[in-house]
PAMI-265337 format. One record per residue (C-alpha): residue number from 0; residue in three letters; x, y, z. Coordinates in steps of 0.5 Angstrom, whole numbers, padded with zeros to 4 digits. Layout:
N
(r NUM, "ALA", (X, Y, Z))
...
***
This chain:
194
(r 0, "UNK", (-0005, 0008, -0029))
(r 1, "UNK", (-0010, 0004, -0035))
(r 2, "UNK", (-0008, 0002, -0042))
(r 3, "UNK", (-0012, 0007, -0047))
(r 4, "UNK", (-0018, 0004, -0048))
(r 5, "UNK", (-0019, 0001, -0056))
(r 6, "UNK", (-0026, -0001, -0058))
(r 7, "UNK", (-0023, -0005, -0063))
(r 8, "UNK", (-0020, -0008, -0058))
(r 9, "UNK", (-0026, -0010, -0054))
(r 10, "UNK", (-0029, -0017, -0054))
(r 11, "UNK", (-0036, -0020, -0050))
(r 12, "UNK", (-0039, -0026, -0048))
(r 13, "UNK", (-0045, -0025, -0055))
(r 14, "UNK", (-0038, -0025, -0059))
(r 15, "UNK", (-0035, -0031, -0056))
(r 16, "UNK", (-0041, -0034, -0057))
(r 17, "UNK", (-0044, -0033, -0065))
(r 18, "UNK", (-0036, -0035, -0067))
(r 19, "UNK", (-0037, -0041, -0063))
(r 20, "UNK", (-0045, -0043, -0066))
(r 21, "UNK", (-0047, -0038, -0070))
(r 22, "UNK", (-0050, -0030, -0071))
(r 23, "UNK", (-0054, -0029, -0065))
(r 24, "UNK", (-0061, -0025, -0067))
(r 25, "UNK", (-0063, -0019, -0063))
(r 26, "UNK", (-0069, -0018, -0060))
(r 27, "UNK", (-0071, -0012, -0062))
(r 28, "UNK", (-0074, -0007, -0055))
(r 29, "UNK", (-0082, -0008, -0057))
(r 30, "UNK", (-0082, -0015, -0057))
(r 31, "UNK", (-0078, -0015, -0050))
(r 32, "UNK", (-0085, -0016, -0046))
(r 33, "UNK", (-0086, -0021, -0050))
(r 34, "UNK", (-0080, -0026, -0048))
(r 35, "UNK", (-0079, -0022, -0041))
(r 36, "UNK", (-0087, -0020, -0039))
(r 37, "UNK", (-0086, -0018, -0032))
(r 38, "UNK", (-0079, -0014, -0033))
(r 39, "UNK", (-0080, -0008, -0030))
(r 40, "UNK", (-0076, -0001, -0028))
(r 41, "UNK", (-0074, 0002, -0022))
(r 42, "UNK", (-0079, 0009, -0023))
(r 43, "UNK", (-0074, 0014, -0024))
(r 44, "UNK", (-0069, 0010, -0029))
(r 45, "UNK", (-0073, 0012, -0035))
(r 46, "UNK", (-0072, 0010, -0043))
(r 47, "UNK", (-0068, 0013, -0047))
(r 48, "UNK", (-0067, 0012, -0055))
(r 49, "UNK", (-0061, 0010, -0058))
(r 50, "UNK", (-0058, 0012, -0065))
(r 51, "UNK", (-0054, 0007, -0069))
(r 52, "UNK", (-0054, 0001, -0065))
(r 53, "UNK", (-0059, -0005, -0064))
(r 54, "UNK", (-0060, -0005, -0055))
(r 55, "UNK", (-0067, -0008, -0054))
(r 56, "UNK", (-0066, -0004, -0047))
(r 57, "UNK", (-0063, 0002, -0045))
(r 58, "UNK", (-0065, 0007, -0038))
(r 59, "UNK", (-0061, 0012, -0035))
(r 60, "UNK", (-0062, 0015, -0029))
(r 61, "UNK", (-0060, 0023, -0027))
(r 62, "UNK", (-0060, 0025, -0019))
(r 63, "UNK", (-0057, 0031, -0020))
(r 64, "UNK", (-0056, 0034, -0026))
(r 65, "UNK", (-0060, 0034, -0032))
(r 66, "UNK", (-0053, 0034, -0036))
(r 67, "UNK", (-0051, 0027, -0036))
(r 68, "UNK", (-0054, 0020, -0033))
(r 69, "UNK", (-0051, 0017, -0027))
(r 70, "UNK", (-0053, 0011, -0028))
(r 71, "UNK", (-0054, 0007, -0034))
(r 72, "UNK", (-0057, 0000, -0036))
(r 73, "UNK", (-0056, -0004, -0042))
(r 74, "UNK", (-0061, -0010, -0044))
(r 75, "UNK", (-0059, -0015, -0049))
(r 76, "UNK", (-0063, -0020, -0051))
(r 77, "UNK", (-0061, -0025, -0056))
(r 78, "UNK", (-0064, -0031, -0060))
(r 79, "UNK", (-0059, -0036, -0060))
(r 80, "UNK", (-0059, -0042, -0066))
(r 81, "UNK", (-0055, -0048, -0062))
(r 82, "UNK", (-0052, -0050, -0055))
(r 83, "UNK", (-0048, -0045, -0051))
(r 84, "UNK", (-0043, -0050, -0047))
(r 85, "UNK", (-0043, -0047, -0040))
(r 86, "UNK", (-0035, -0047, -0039))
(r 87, "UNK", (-0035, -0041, -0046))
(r 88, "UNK", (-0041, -0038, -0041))
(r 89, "UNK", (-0036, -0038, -0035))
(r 90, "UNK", (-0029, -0036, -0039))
(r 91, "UNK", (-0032, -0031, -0042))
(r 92, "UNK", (-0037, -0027, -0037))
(r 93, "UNK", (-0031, -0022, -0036))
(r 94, "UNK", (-0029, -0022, -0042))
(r 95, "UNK", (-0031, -0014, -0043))
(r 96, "UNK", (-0029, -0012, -0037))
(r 97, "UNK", (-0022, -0015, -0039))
(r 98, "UNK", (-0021, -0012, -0045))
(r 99, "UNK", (-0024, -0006, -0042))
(r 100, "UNK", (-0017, -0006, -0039))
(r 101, "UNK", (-0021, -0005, -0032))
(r 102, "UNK", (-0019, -0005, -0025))
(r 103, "UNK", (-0023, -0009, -0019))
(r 104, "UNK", (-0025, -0015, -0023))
(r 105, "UNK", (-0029, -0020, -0020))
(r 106, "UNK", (-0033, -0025, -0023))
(r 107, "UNK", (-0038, -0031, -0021))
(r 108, "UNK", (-0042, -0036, -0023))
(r 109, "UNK", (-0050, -0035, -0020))
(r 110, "UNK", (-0054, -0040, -0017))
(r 111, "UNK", (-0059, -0041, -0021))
(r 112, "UNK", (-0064, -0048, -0019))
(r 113, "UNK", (-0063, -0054, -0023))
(r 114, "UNK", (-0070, -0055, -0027))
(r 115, "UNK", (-0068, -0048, -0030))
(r 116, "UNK", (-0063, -0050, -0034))
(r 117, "UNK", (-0060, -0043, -0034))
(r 118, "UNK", (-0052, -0041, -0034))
(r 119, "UNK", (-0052, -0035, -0030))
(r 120, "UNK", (-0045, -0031, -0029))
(r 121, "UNK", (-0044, -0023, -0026))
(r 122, "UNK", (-0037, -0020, -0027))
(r 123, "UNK", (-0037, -0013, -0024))
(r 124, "UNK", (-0030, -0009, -0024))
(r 125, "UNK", (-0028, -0001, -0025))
(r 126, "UNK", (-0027, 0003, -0031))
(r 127, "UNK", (-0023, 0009, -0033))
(r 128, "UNK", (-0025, 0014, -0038))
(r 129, "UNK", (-0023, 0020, -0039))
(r 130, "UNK", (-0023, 0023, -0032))
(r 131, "UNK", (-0030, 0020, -0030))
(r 132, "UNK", (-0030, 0013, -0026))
(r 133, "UNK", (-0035, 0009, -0027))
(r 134, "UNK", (-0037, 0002, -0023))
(r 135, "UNK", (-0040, -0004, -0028))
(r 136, "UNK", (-0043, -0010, -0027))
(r 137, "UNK", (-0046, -0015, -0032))
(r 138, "UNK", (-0051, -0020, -0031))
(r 139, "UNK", (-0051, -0026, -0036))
(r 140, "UNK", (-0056, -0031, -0038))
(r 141, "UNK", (-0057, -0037, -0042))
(r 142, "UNK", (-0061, -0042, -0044))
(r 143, "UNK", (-0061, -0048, -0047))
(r 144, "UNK", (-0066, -0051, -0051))
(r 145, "UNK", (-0068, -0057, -0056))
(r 146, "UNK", (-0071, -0051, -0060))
(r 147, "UNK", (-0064, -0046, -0059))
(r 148, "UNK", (-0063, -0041, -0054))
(r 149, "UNK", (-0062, -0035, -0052))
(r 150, "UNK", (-0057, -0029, -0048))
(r 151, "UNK", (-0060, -0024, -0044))
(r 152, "UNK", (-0055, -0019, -0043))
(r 153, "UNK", (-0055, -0013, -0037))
(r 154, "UNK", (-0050, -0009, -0037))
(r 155, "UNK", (-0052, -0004, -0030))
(r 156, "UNK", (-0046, 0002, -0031))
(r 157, "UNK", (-0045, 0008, -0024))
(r 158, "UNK", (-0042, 0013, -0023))
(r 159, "UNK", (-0036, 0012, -0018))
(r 160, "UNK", (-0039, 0017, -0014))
(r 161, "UNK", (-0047, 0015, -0014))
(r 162, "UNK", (-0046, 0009, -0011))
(r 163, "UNK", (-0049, 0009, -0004))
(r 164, "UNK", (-0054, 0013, -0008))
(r 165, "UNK", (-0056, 0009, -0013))
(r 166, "UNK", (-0054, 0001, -0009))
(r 167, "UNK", (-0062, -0001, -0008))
(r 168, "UNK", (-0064, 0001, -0014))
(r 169, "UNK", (-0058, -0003, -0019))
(r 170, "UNK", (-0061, -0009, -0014))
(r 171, "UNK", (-0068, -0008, -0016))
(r 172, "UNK", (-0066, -0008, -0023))
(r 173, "UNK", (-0062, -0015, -0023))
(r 174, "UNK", (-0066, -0018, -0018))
(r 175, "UNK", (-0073, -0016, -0022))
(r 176, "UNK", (-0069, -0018, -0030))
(r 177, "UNK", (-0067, -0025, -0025))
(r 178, "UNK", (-0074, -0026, -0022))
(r 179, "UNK", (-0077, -0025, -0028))
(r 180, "UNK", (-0073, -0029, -0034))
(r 181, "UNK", (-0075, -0035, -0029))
(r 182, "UNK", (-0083, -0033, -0028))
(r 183, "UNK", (-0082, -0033, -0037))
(r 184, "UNK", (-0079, -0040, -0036))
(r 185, "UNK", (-0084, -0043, -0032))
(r 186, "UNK", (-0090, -0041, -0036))
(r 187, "UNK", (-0086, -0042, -0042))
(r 188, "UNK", (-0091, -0050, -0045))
(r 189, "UNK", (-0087, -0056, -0045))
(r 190, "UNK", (-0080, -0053, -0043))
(r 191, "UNK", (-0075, -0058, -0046))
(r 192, "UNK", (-0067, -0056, -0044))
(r 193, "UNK", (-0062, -0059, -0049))
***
């Protein structure tokens, strides 16, 4: 049995880092083609607005219903004001899933070439709610420049029951978000890592 989930309880990898360099900035949803040019979506995962919460993406996906999604993403963009030391990165890429009292969970560090200077992390794990289980995922990446950073966060929710239904297109928005956060950075001029 799972401990009673507490909102107030839950912390993320954005909170660890504001408290360790400063408010971090969201990057609201029209600017996101600015940063991220060639983010793109699997064509059934459509936009879906958000009341009272800053989210510089969110896409929901219905297979059989038109009732409730089955599958959700969750894109956060920040601008960072300092450097994110990469062990705080590492430490905390599981942080939600923990305090979510989630089950299942894993966590690991993404091979992300040298001359990027990205600190990539993925945790996944199993959550409860209610009668519902879902499978969660959360991609986290960070930059570091001279100039400040940024964390891009992509959290990719399935129902438990749709995954084999859903696998390759939760691939083709992790791998679309990856490709072209590192196609951003070889356009960006005169990139310097701090």
């Amino acid at each position: 049995m799972t401990a009673p989930f507490d909102p107030a309880a839950v912390s993320s990898l954005a909170q660890q880092i504001a408290e360790h360099v400063g408010p971090l900035d969201g990057v609201p949803a029209a600017h996101l083609q600015l940063w991220l040019p060639d983010l793109t979506a699997p064509p059934a995962w459509t936009v879906a607005a958000v009341d009272g919460a800053t989210v510089t993406r969110l896409l929901l996906r219905r297979l059989n219903s038109g009732t409730h999604w089955d599958g959700c993403e969750v894109l956060n963009l920040y601008r960072v004001p300092g450097v994110v030391p990469e062990a705080l990165v590492l430490d905390n890429a599981d942080r939600i899933l923990r305090d979510s009292a989630a089950t299942d969970i894993r966590s690991c560090r993404l091979e992300v070439a040298p001359r990027y200077g990205v600190i990539a992390t993925r945790a996944s794990g199993v959550l409860h709610s209610g009668d519902r289980v879902v499978r969660s995922q959360f991609h986290h990446y960070v930059v570091n420049t001279n100039a400040g950073g940024a964390l891009i966060e992509q959290a990719i929710v399935i129902g438990a029951e749709m995954l084999s239904a859903l696998d390759s297109e939760v691939n083709e928005l992790t791998e679309n978000l990856y490709r072209s956060l590192l196609t951003s950075i070889d356009r960006a001029p005169q990139r310097r890592q701090a």
